[in-house]
Structures are given as structure tokens and as C-alpha cells.
LUMLO-672066 format. One record per residue (C-alpha): residue number from 0; y, z, x. Coordinates in pm, whole numbers, plus 50000, padded with zeros to 5 digits. Each point is the difference from the previous one (the first is absolute). Layout:
! residues N
+-----+-------+-------+-------+
:  nr :     v :     w :     u :
+-----+-------+-------+-------+
: NUM :     Y :     Z :     X :
...
+-----+-------+-------+-------+
***
This chain:
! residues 481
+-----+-------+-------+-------+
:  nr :     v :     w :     u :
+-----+-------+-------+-------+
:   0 : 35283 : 96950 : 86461 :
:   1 : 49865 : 49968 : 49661 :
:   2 : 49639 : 49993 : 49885 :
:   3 : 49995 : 49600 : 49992 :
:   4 : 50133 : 49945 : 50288 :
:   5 : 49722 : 50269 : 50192 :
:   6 : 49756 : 49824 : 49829 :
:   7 : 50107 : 49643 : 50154 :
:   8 : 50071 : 50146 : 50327 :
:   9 : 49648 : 50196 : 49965 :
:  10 : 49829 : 49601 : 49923 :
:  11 : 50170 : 49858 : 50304 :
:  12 : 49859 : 50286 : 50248 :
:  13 : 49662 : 49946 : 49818 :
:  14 : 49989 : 49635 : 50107 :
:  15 : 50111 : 50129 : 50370 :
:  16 : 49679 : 50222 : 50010 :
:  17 : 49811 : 49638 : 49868 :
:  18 : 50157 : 49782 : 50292 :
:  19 : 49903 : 50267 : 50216 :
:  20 : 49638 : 50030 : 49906 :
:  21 : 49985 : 49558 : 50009 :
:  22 : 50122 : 50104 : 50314 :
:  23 : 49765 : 50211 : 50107 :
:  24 : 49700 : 49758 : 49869 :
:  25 : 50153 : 49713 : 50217 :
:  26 : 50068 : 50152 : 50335 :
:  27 : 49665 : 50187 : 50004 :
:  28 : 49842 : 49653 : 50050 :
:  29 : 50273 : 49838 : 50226 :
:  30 : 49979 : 50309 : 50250 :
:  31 : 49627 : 50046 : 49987 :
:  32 : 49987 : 49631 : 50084 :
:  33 : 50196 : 50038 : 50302 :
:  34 : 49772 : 50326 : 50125 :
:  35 : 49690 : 49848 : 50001 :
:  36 : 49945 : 49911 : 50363 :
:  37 : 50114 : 50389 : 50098 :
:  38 : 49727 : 50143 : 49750 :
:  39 : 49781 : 49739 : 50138 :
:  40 : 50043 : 50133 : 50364 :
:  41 : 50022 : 50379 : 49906 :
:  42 : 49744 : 49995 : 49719 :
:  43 : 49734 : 49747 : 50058 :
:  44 : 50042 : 49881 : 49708 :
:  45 : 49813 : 49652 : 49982 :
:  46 : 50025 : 49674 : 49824 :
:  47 : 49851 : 50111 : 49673 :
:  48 : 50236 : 50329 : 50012 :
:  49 : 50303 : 49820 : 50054 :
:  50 : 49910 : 49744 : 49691 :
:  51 : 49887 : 50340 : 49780 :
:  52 : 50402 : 50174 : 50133 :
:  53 : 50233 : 49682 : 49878 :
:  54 : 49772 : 49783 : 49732 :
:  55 : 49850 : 50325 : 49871 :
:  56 : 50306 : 50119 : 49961 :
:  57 : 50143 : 49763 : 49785 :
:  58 : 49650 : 49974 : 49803 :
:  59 : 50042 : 50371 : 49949 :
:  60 : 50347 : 49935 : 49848 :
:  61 : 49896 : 49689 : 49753 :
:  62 : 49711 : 50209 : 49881 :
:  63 : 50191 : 50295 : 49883 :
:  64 : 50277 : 49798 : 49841 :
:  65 : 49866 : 49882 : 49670 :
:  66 : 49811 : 50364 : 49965 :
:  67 : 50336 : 50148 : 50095 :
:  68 : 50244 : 49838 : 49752 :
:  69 : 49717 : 50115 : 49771 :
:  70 : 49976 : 50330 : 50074 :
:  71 : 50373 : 50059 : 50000 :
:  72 : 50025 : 49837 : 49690 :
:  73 : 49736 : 50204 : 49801 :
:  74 : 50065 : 50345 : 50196 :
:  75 : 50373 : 50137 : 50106 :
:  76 : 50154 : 49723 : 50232 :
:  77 : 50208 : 50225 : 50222 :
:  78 : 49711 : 50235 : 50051 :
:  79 : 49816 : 49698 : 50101 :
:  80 : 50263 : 49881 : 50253 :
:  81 : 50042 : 50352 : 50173 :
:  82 : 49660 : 50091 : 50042 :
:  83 : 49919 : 49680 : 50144 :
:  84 : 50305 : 49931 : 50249 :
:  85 : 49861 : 50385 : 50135 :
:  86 : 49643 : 49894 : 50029 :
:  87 : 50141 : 49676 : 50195 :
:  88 : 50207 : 50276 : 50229 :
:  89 : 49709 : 50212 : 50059 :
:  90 : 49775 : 49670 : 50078 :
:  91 : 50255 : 49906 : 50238 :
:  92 : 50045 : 50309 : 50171 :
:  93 : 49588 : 49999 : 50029 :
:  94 : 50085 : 49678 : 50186 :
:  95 : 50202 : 50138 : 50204 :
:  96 : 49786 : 50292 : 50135 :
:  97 : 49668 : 49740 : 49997 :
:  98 : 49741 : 50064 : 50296 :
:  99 : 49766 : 49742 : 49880 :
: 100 : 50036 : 49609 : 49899 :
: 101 : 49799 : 50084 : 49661 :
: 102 : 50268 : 50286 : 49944 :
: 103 : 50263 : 49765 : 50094 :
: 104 : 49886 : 49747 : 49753 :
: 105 : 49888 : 50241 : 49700 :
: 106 : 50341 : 50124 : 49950 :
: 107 : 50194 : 49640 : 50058 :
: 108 : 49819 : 49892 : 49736 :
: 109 : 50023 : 50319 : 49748 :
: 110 : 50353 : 49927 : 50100 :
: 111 : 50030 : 49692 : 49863 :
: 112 : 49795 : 50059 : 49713 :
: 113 : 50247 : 50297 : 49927 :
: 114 : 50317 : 49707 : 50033 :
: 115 : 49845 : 49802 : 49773 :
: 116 : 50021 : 50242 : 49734 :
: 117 : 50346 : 50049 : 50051 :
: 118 : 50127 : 49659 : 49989 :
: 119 : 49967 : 49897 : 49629 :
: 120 : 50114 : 50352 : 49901 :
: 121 : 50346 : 49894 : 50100 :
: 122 : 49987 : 49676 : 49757 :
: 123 : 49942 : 50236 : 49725 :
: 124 : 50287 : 50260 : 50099 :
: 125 : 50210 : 49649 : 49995 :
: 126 : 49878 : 49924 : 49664 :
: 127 : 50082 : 50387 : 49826 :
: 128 : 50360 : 50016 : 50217 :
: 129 : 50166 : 49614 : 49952 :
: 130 : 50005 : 49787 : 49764 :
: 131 : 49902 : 49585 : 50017 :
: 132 : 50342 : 49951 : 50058 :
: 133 : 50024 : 50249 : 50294 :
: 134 : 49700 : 49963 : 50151 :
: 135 : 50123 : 49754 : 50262 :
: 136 : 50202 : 50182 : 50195 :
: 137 : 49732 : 50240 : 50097 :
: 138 : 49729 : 49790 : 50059 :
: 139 : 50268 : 49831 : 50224 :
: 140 : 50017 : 50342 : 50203 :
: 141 : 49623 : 49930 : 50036 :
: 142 : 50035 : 49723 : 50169 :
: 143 : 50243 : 50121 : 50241 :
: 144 : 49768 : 50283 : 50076 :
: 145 : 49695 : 49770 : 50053 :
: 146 : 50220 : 49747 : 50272 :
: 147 : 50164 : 50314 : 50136 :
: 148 : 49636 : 50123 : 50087 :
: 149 : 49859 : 49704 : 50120 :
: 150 : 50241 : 49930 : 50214 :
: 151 : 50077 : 50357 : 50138 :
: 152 : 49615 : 50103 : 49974 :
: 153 : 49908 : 49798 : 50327 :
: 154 : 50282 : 50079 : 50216 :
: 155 : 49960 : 50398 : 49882 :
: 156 : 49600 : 49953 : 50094 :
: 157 : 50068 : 49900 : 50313 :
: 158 : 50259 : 50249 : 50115 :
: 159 : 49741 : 50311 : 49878 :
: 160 : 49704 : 49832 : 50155 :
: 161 : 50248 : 50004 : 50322 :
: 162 : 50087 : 50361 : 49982 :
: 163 : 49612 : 50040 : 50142 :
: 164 : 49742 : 49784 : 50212 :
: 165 : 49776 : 50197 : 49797 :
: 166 : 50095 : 50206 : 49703 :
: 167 : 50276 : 49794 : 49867 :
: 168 : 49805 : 49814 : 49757 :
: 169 : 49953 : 50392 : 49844 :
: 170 : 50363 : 50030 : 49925 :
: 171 : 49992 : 49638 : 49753 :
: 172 : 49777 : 50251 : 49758 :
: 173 : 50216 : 50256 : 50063 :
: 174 : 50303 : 49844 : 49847 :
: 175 : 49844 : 49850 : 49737 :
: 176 : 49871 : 50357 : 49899 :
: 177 : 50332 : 50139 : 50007 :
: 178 : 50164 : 49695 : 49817 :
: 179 : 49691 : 50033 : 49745 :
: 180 : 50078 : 50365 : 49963 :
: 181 : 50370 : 49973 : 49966 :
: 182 : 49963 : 49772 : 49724 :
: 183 : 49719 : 50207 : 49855 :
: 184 : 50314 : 50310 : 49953 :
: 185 : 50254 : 49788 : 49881 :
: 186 : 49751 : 49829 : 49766 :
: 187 : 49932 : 50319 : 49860 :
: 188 : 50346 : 50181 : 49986 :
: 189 : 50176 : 49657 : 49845 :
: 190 : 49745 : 49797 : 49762 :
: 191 : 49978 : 50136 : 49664 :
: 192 : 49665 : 50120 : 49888 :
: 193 : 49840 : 49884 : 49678 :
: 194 : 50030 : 50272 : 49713 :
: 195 : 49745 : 49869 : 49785 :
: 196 : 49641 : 50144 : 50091 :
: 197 : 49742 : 49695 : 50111 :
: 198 : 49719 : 49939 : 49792 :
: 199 : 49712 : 50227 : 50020 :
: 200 : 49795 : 49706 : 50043 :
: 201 : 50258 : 49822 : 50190 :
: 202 : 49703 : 49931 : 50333 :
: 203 : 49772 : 49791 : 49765 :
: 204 : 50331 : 49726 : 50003 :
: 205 : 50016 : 49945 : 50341 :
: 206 : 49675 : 49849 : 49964 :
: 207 : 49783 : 50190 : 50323 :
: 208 : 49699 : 49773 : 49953 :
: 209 : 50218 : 49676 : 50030 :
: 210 : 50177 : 50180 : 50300 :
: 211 : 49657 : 50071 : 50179 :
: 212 : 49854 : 49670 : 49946 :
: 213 : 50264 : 49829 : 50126 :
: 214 : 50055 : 50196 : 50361 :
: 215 : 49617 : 49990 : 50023 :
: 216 : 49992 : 49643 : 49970 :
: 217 : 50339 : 49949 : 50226 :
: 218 : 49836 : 50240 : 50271 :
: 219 : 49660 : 49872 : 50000 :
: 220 : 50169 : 49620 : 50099 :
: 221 : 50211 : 50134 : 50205 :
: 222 : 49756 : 50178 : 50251 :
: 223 : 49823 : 49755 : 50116 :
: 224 : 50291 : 49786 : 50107 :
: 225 : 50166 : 50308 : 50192 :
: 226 : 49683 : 50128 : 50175 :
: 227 : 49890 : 49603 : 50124 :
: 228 : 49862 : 50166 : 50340 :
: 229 : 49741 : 50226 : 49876 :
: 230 : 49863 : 49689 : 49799 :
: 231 : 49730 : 50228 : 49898 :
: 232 : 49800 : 49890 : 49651 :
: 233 : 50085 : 50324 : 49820 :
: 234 : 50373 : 49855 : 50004 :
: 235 : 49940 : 49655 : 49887 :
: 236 : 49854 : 50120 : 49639 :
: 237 : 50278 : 50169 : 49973 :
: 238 : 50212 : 49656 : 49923 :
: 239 : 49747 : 49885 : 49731 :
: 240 : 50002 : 50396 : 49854 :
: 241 : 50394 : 49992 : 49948 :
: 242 : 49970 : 49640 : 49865 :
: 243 : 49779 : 50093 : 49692 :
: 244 : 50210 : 50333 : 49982 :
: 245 : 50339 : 49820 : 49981 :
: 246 : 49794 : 49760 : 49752 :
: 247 : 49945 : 50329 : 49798 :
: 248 : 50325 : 50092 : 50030 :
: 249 : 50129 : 49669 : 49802 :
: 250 : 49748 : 50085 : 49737 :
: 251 : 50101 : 50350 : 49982 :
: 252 : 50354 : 49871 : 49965 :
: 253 : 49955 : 49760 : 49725 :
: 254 : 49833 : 50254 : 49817 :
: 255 : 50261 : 50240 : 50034 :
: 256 : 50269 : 49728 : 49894 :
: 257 : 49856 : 50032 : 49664 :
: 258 : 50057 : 50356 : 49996 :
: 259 : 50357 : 49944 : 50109 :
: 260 : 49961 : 50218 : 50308 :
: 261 : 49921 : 49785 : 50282 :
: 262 : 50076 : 50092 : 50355 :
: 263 : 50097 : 49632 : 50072 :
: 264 : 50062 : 49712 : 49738 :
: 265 : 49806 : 49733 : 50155 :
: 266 : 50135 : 49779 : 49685 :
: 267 : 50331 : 49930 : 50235 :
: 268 : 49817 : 49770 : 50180 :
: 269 : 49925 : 49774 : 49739 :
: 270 : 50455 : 49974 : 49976 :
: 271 : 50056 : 49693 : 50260 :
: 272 : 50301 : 50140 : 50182 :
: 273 : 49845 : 50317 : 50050 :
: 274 : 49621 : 49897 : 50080 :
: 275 : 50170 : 49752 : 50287 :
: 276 : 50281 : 50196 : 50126 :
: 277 : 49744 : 50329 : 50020 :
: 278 : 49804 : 49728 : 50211 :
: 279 : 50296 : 49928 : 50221 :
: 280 : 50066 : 50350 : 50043 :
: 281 : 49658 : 50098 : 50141 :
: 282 : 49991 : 49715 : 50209 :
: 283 : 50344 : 50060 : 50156 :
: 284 : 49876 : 50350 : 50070 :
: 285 : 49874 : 49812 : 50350 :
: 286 : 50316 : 49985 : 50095 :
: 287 : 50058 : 50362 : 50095 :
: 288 : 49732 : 49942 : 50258 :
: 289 : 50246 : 49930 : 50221 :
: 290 : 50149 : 50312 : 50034 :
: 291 : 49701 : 50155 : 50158 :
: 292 : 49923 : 49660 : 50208 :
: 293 : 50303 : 50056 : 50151 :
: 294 : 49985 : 50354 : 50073 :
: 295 : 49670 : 49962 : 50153 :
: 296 : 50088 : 49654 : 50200 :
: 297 : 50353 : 50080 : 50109 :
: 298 : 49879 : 50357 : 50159 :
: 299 : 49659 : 49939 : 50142 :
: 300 : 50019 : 49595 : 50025 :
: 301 : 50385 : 49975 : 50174 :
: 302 : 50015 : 50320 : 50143 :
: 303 : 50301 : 50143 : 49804 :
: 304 : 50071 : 50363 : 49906 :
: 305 : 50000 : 50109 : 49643 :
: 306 : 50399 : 50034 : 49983 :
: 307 : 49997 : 49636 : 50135 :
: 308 : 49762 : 49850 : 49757 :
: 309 : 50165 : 50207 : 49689 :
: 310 : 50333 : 49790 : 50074 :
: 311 : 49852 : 49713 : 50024 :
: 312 : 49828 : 50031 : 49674 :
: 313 : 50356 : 50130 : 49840 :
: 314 : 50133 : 49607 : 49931 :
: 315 : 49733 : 49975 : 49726 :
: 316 : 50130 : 50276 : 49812 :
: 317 : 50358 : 49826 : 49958 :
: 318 : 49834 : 49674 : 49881 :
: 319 : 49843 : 50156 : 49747 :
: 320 : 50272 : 50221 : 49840 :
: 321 : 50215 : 49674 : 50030 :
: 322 : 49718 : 49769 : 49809 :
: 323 : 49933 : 50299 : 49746 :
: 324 : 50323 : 49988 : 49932 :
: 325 : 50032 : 49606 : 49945 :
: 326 : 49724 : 49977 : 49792 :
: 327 : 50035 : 50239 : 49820 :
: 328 : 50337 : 49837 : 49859 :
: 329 : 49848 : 49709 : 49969 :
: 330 : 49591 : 50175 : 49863 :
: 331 : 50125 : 49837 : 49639 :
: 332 : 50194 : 49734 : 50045 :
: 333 : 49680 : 49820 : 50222 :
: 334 : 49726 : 50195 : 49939 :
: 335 : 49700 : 49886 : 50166 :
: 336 : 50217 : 49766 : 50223 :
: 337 : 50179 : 50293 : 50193 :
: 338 : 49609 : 50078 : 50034 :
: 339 : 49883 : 49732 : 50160 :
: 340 : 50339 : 49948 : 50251 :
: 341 : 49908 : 50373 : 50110 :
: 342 : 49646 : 49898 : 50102 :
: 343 : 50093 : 49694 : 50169 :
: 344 : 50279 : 50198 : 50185 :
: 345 : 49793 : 50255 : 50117 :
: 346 : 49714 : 49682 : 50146 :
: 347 : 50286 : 49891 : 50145 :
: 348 : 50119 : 50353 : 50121 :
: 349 : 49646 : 50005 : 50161 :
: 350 : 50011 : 49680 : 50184 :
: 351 : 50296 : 50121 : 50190 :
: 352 : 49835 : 50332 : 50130 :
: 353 : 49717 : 49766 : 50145 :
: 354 : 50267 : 49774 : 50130 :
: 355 : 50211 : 50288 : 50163 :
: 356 : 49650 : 50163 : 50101 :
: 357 : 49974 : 49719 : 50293 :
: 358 : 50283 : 50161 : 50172 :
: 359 : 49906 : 50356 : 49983 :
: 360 : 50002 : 50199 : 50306 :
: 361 : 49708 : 50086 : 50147 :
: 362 : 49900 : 50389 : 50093 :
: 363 : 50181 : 49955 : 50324 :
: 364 : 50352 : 49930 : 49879 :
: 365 : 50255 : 50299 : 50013 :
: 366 : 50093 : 50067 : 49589 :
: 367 : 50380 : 49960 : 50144 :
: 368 : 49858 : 49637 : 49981 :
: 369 : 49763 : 49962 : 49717 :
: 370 : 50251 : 50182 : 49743 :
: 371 : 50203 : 49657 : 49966 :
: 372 : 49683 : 49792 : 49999 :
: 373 : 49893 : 50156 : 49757 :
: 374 : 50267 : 50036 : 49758 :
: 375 : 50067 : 49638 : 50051 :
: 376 : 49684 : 49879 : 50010 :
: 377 : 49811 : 50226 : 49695 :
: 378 : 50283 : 50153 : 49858 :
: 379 : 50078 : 49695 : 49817 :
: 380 : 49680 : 49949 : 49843 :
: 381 : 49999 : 50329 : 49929 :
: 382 : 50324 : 49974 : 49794 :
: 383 : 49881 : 49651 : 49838 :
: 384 : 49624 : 50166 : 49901 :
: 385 : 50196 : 50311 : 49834 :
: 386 : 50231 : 49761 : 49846 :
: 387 : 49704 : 49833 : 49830 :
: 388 : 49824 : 50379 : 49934 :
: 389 : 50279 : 50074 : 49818 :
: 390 : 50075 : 49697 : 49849 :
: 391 : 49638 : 50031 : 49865 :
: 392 : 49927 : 50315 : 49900 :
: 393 : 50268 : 50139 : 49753 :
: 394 : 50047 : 49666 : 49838 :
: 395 : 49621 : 49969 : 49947 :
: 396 : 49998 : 50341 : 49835 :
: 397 : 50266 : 49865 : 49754 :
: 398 : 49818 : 49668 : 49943 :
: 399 : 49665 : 50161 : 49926 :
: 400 : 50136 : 50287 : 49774 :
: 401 : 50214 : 49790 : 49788 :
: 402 : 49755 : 49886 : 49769 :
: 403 : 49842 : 50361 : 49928 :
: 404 : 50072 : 50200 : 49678 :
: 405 : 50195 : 50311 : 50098 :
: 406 : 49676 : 50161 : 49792 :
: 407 : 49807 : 49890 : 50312 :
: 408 : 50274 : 50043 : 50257 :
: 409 : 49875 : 50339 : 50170 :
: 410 : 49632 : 49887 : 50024 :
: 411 : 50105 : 49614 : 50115 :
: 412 : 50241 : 50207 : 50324 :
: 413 : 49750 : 50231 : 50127 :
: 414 : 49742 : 49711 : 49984 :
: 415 : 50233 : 49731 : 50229 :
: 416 : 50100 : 50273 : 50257 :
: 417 : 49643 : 50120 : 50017 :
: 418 : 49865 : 49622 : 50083 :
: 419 : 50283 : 49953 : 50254 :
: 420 : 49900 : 50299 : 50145 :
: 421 : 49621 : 49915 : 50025 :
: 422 : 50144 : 49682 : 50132 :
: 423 : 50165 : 50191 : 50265 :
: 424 : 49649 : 50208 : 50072 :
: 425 : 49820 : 49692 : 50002 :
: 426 : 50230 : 49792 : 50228 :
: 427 : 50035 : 50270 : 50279 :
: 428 : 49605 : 50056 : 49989 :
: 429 : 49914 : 49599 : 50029 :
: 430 : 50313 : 49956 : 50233 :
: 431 : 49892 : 50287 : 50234 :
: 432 : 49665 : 49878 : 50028 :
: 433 : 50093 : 49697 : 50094 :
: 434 : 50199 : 50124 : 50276 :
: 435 : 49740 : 50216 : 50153 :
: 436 : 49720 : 49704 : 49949 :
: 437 : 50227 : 49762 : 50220 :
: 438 : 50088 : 50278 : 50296 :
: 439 : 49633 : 50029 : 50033 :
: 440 : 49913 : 49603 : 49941 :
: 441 : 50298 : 49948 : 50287 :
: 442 : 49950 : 50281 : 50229 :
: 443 : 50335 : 50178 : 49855 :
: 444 : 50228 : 49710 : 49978 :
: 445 : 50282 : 50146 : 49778 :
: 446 : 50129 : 49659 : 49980 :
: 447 : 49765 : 49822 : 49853 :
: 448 : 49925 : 50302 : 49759 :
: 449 : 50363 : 50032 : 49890 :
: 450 : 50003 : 49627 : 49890 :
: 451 : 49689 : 50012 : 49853 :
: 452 : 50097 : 50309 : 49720 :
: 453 : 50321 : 49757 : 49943 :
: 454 : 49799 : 49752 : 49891 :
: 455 : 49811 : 50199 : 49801 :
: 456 : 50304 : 50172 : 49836 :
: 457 : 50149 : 49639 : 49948 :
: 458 : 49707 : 49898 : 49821 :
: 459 : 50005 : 50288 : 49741 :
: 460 : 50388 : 49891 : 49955 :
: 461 : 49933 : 49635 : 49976 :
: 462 : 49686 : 50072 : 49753 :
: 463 : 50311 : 50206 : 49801 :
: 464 : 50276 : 49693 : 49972 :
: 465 : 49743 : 49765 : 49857 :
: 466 : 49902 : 50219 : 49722 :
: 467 : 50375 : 50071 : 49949 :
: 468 : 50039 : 49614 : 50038 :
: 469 : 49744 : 49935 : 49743 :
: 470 : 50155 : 50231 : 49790 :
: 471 : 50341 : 49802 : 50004 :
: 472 : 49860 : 49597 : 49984 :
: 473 : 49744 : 50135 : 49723 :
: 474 : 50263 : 50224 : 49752 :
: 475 : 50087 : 49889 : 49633 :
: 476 : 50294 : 49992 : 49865 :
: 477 : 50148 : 50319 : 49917 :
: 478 : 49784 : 50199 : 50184 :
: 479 : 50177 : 50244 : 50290 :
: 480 : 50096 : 49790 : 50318 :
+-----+-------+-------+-------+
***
């Protein structure tokens, strides 16, 4: 084999490492989901520690994805992406040997933090290895990786939370450690390093006070909403403290715009396609609410095992590799459009899980039973609601990035997939809580509760197809669809 071809075959097993890390970042949440009521039982872990496991978690990862792609880009990139996949291993393995629910939920959330600096590392390895013209194809492979682990990462969940009444929840960190590490080694032995020395000043352009202000500001609103029960006063200044923080923050910014160094360029927003779709894509963050809804009501609500609930959460995987793949054939040829039929699919998806809800078995049905109930009463809302997901989400990256000079590109990424994932933060803390409000307003009628988060999720989805609406009746002429 020649030196060209090595180097092509070297690209492709480069991108394999990449779909293995997306991956890694996707089944982490769908299996941790699934765990929850055995760490509840085994742990103690409360309301507030379940809502600081899954929405810190993904808060964790937005946070560190902006900083991240910054970092790697001013620093060495595949140093960056090493030492970070081994400091999510090592978090996870912490996890995994946890005595204590503040142990438990200190490394989760270093653990996502550590993810999120990954992630945009493995746009810029995309943008050294392929050209514009090549670029598809791997970011395809993506895509694949990201259904493949939403749709496996439940059913895998519940078969390791099986192995053990009690410890099986412990082996979920375990493999993500090992798949963390693994990809850590290969990382190392196959990506190329950078032979040109970083600047000896290179820290000052990642831009540490813009970084600071704006987890400060993110932390100090997020508090409050996670720790609701201790409702003491100490917490509630903390929302009006990270308010005139993140207010600094925007100053800070626009000051550093004029220096050309700015950690985010707030500018974007003023370009219409990207100010409304970055809109859209915090607001459809809700949506992945449901996951841990689910989890929580199919386990301690119906009575099923973890195995059982993971299979019946599997249908919305295949909806949503089927509806990322239609739209994103169709992305520029509709544009906004595809947007707003993925949002209305997915309220529609949602109607029919509270329609097939009426006829779910109660804790006294055999699962012989319930398994065709609910496959054929959920499962296809399920498949319609990750139809829409899909439909939505990679189209509405297209749509909103399409206007922005490739100047700008980096910046305008790592600011949409940082404000879906605060959207996702955000919807799992205000879905949660209003879960837990209505078990204790009903006396713990799961029922009622379940409904209730639909609606709210609905709402956040609805609230998203009239801005996309808007968006289409209001255009000019010319402008992107």
C-alpha cells in the first residue's frame, strides 16, 4: 500500500474513533436515563440529585463546548481530545465506585463537562482531514453513530441495570470508562499531532474571563431551579447574581469583538436565519425531556423493569434516524418548511403517546401482556415524535447556518449546539419539577403527572413551529426558505 492510500485509509479510521466518541456522548445519557430509579433505591439519591445527574449533565456538556472548540483551536487539538476523553474515563470510573450521592453527582457532571470538550474537537479534525467536497460522507457516519446510540443506549441500560438489583447501575459507568479509554488510545496512536509549537501566549485567546463569566452566570440560574426544596433565601439571589453576571458577560463580549478575540460572536444574532433558528433550537431542547419522563414513569409509574422500559423507548430511535435522514435531503430544497413539518410531527407524535397511554397496563399486568400494549399503543408515537426530532433538528442546523460567513462558521456551531444543549438542561430541570410537584399535589398519581410534563413539552414545541411559522409567512424574497 502506498503512502496515499495509508493516509486515506488512516482518515477513514480517524472518523471511526469520531463516531465512536458521538457515541459515547449519546448513550451516556440514554443509559443513565434508564438507571435512575435503581440509583434512586440504592443511593438515596433525591429529587434535586436526580435533576443535578441527567440536566446537569447535559449543562456540564453545553458549557464546555464553546471553551472547548476554543481551546483545541488555540492549543494542540489532539492533545486536547486525549486528555479529555481520559479525564471523562476516570470521572466515570469514580462513578462507578461512588459511596455517596454528592460523589455520584460530582463526577457525572465532570464527566460531561469532559464530553463537551471533546465534541467540537472532532469538527475541527473534519475540517484539517476532508475537504468541502468530502465532508459529507463523514458527517453522515455521525449520524449513524448518534441513531445507533440512541436507539441501542436504552435497551443496553436496561440489560446492565438487570445484571444487579443493586449494583448494576455501577457497570453503565463502567463501560462508558472503558469505551472513553479505548478511544482515548486509539485517539492517540492514529490522529496526527500538530508540528508547529502553539503560541506562547496561546491561553490569553481562549478568552478565560469570557469563559468564567459565562459558567458563573449559567450556574448561578441554574441552582435555584434544581435545588426548589431547600427554597432557602441564600439560593434565590443567586438567580438575580447570574443575571447581572451573564449581563457582564455580553459586555465583556462586545468588547472583545473589537479586539477580534471574542469567546462568542453575539453579532450572529442580529443574521435572521440564525437569531430564529438558534431560537428554535433551544426551545426544541424540551423535547429530550422525554427520555428521562419515560425512564422514570415507565419503571416506577407502570411497574416495568429497566430491560422492559429500554425496548419500549427503542421505536424513537428509528424515527429519528429515518426523519434525519429525510430532511436532511430535503434541509435546502425547503428550508425552514422541513422545520416546521418536524415540529408539528413530533406534537402530533406526542398526542399519540397520551392517546396509547389510556390503555397502558397497570402494575398488576404480567409484561408477557403489557409488551404488545405498549409497542402498539406508545411505540407509535414514539416513532412519529422521533420522526419529527429528526425531521427538526439537522434541517434546522442547515437553515440557521446558511446565511453565516464561513469567517464566522466555527464561532456560529459551537454557539447553536451550546443553546440546544442549555435547552436540553433547561427542559429536563422545568419538566422534572413538574413531575415531582404533581405526585405530591395528587398523592403520587403517575398518570396525571405523565400527562402533565407532555403538555408541558408540547408547549415548548408548539412555542417552536410558530416562530418557525413566522419565519416562513414573514421572509422576503430571496432570502433562505
Amino acid at each position: 500500500m502506498d503512502e496515499c492510500s495509508r493516509g486515506r485509509a488512516r482518515r477513514w479510521l480517524i472518523v471511526a474513533v469520531c463516531q465512536v466518541v458521538v457515541f459515547l456522548g449519546t448513550v451516556t445519557t440514554a443509559m443513565l436515563v434508564i438507571a435512575i430509579p435503581q440509583i434512586i433505591s440504592t443511593m438515596g439519591l433525591g429529587e434535586d440529585g436526580q435533576q443535578w445527574m441527567v440536566a446537569g449533565y447535559a449543562l456540564a456538556y453545553a458549557l464546555m463546548l464553546v471553551p472547548g472548540g476554543r481551546l483545541g483551536d488555540v492549543w494542540r487539538r489532539r492533545a486536547v481530545f486525549v486528555s479529555s476523553l481520559v479525564l471523562s474515563g476516570v470521572a466515570a470510573t469514580s462513578a462507578a465506585l461512588a459511596q455517596t450521592p454528592v460523589w455520584l453527582v460530582l463526577s457525572v457532571l465532570v464527566q460531561g463537562g469532559a464530553l463537551g470538550v471533546v465534541s467540537p474537537q472532532i469538527l475541527g479534525f473534519f475540517q484539517q482531514l476532508f475537504n468541502k467536497k468530502e465532508r459529507g460522507r463523514p458527517y453522515g457516519l455521525l449520524g449513524v453513530a448518534f441513531a445507533v446510540a440512541l436507539g441501542s443506549g436504552p435497551v443496553l441500560g436496561g440489560v446492565l441495570v438487570d445484571v444487579s438489583p443493586e449494583n448494576g447501575w455501577r457497570l453503565i459507568f463502567v463501560a462508558n470508562a472503558s469505551i472513553a479509554f479505548l478511544a482515548a488510545t486509539l485517539g492517540f496512536l492514529l490522529i496526527p499531532a500538530l508540528t508547529t509549537p502553539p503560541d506562547r501566549f496561546w491561553w490569553r485567546r481562549t478568552d478565560p474571563v469570557g469563559v468564567v463569566l459565562f459558567v458563573v452566570g449559567m450556574v448561578a440560574l441554574w441552582i435555584p431551579m434544581v435545588e426548589e426544596t431547600a427554597r432557602t433565601p441564600v439560593l434565590w439571589v443567586l438567580a438575580p447574581v447570574g443575571a447581572v453576571v451573564l449581563v457582564g458577560f455580553v459586555f465583556w463580549e462586545r468588547s472583545q469583538a473589537n479586539r477580534g478575540s471574542p469567546l462568542v460572536d453575539l453579532g450572529l444574532l442580529r443574521v435572521r436565519s440564525y437569531g430564529l433558528g438558534a431560537l428554535i433550537a433551544v426551545l426544541f431542547g424540551a423535547y429530550d425531556a422525554l427520555y428521562y419522563v419515560l425512564a422514570l414513569y415507565l419503571q416506577d409509574g407502570v411497574g416495568h423493569s429497566p430491560l422492559t422500559t429500554g425496548l419500549v423507548m427503542a421505536p424513537i430511535a428509528g424515527g429519528t434516524a429515518a426523519g434525519a435522514v429525510v430532511g436532511g435531503r430535503l434541509a435546502w430544497r425547503a428550508g425552514r418548511r422541513v422545520v416546521a413539518l418536524g415540529l408539528l410531527t413530533s406534537l402530533v407524535g406526542l398526542a399519540a403517546v397520551t392517546v396509547g397511554d389510556l390503555f397502558l397496563p397497570t402494575f398488576d399486568s404480567p409484561h408477557s401482556a403489557a409488551l404488545p400494549l405498549l409497542f402498539a399503543g406508545l411505540g407509535a408515537g414514539f416513532v412519529l415524535s422521533g420522526l419529527g426530532s429528526g425531521l427538526t433538528n439537522i434541517p434546522n442546523q442547515t437553515v440557521t447556518m446558511s446565511q453565516v460567513p464561513n469567517t464566522r462558521a466555527g464561532s456560529a456551531a459551537g454557539m447553536l449546539h451550546t443553546g440546544h444543549r442549555l435547552g436540553i438542561s433547561a427542559g429536563i430541570v422545568g419538566v422534572s419539577t413538574a413531575l415531582f410537584a404533581t405526585l405530591d399535589r395528587t398523592g403520587g398519581n403517575w398518570l396525571a403527572a405523565f400527562r402533565t410534563t407532555l403538555l408541558i413539552i408540547a408547549a415548548f414545541i408548539l412555542v417552536a413551529l410558530l416562530i418557525a411559522l413566522m419565519d416562513i409567512v414573514t421572509r422576503k424574497e430571496g432570502q433562505v426558505r
